[in-house]
N, C-alpha and C positions, 0 to 999 in steps of 0.2 A: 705656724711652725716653720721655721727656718732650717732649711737643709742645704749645705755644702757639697761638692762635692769634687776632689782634687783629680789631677789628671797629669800627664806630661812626665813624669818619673820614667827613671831607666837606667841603663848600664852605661858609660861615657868615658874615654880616655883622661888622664888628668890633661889640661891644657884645654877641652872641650867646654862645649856649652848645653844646655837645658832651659826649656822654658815652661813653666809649671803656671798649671790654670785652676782656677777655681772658681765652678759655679755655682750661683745662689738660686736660690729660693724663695718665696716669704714675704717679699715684698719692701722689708728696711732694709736692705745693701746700700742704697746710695746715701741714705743718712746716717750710718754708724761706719765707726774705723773697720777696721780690717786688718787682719795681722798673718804674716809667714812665721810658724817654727818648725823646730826642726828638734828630732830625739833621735842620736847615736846608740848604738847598743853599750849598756852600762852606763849609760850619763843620764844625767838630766833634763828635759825638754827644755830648750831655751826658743828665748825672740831672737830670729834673724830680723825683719824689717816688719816696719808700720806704712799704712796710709791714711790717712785721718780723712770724715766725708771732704775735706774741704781741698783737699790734694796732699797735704805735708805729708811729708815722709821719714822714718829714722830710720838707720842700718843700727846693727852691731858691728863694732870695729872689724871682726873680722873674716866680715864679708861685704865691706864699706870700699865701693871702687870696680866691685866685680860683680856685685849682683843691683838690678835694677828691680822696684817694685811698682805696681801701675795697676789703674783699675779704669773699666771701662761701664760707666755705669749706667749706660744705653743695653748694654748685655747681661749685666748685672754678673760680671766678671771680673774677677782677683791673676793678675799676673806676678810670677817669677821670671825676669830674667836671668841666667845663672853664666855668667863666663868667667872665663883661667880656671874652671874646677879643679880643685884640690882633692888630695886621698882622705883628708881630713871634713868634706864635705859631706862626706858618705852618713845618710841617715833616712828615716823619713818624717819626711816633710807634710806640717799640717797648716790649715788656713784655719781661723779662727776670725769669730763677726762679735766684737764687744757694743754694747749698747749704753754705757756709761751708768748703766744700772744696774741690779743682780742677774740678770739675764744675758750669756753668754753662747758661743755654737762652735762648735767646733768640725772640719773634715773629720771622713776615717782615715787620712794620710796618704800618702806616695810616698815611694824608697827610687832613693837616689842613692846608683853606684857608680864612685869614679876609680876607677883603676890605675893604678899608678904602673 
């Protein structure tokens, strides 16, 4: 069984930074992708960024420039880097471990607040 678990959330001026961790469990972290989203209140969970086992990586547009994604899979470890935070950044954030098959895992989340 595969358990996540997210960290590093908090309250941050706009302009600031964050950097959001998330530990595995389980044993397949280094050979499955790896994903950041994030759910605003009233919206829909969307993908901020990817890392694929092999290293690639995608952003969404707009957070493509400001946030970095990186995994350390000696720790069996999911990073956010998060800088320029925006008011619009404001959600919580979840890590999720896809296996390319019907078996998926998800964080219980972190809340990221940037205050403007």
């Amino acid at each position: 069984q595969v358990q996540l678990v997210e960290s590093g959330g908090g309250l941050v001026q706009a302009g600031g930074s964050l950097r959001l961790s998330c530990a595995a469990s389980g044993g397949i972290f280094r050979s499955n992708a790896v994903h950041w989203y994030r759910q605003a209140p009233g919206k829909q969970r969307e993908l901020v960024a990817t890392i694929t086992s092999t290293f690639n990586t995608l952003y969404a547009d707009s957070v493509k420039g400001r946030f970095t994604i990186s995994r350390d899979n000696a720790k069996n470890t999911l990073y956010l880097q998060m800088n320029s935070l925006k008011p619009e950044d404001t959600a919580v954030y979840y890590c999720r471990l896809t296996t390319g098959g019907p078996l998926h895992y998800w964080g219980q989340g972190t809340q990221v607040t940037v205050s403007s």
